[in-house]
C-alpha positions, 0 to 999 in steps of 0.5 A: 179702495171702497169703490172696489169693495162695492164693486166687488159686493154689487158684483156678488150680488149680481151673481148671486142673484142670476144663480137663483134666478137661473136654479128656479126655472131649471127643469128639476125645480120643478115638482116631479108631478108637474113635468111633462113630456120633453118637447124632443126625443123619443119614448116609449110606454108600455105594457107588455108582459107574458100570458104565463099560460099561453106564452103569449104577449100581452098590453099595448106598447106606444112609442112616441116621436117628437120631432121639431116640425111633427109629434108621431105615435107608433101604436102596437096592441095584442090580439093574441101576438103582438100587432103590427105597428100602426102609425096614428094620426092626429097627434096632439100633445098638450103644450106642458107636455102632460096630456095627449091624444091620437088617433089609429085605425087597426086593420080590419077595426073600427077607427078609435081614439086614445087619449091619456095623462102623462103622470109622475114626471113623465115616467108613465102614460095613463090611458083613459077607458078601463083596463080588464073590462072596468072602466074605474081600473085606469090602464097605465104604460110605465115609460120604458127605460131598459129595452134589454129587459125581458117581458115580464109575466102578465098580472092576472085581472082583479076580479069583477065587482058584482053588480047590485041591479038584482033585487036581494032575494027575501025570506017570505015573511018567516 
């Protein structure tokens, strides 16, 4: 009777102890912060809205596929209308998941690269450089989850910071 007790309490034990262990290495035990992109699957991140005086679009649109042998990156931006999807090259994803870069080259543009952060567990890409001309604005592509929805309006700049490089003017003296 006592060896089945403890069998029993040894097998509780053992049980219980592979539910923690199994529960800390589980995807949501992890900080939301600290997720990256999922190694398979579809995304999508962007930031296309309507110009409410044109009617045109506005942003840039990623949509990034990652499969078991290649990442690939449809990149879509607007010069008035949507572009047509340009397929980058030069895919590369951080092994976490959580910074990415990639190259394209637009029809009749220079070559460039884009490189940015996966940020809020996945739920946004912020791309490096600036957005509406200052480079201290990021540019963030919020991760598309309702492809029903329609564009929203586009958010107006916020006005430049003037710069301080002209000597403030004096009174003379008076």
């Amino acid at each position: 009777m006592k060896n089945r007790q403890r069998a029993l309490l040894a097998g509780a034990l053992l049980l219980a102890s592979c539910a923690v262990l199994a529960a800390s290495k589980a995807p949501g035990a992890r900080k939301a912060d600290e997720r990256g992109l999922p190694r398979y699957g579809m995304l999508v991140f962007s930031d296309l809205c309507i110009n409410a005086d044109s009617g045109e679009f506005g942003g840039q649109r990623i949509t990034l596929q990652r499969f078991n042998e290649v990442d690939t990156v449809l990149y879509e931006y607007t010069a008035g209308g949507i572009s047509w999807p340009v397929v980058a090259s030069d895919v590369n994803i951080d092994p976490r998941g959580r910074q990415m870069y990639f190259t394209v080259q637009p029809p009749e543009e220079d070559e460039r690269t884009i490189s940015g952060k996966i940020v809020e567990g996945g739920k946004a890409l912020v791309l490096d450089g600036g957005y509406c001309g200052d480079a201290t604005v990021p540019m963030r592509l919020p991760l598309v989850t309702d492809f029903g929805r329609k564009a929203g309006v586009c958010r107006a700049c916020p006005p430049q910071k003037e710069q301080k490089d002209a000597p403030a003017a004096s009174n003379g003296g008076a």
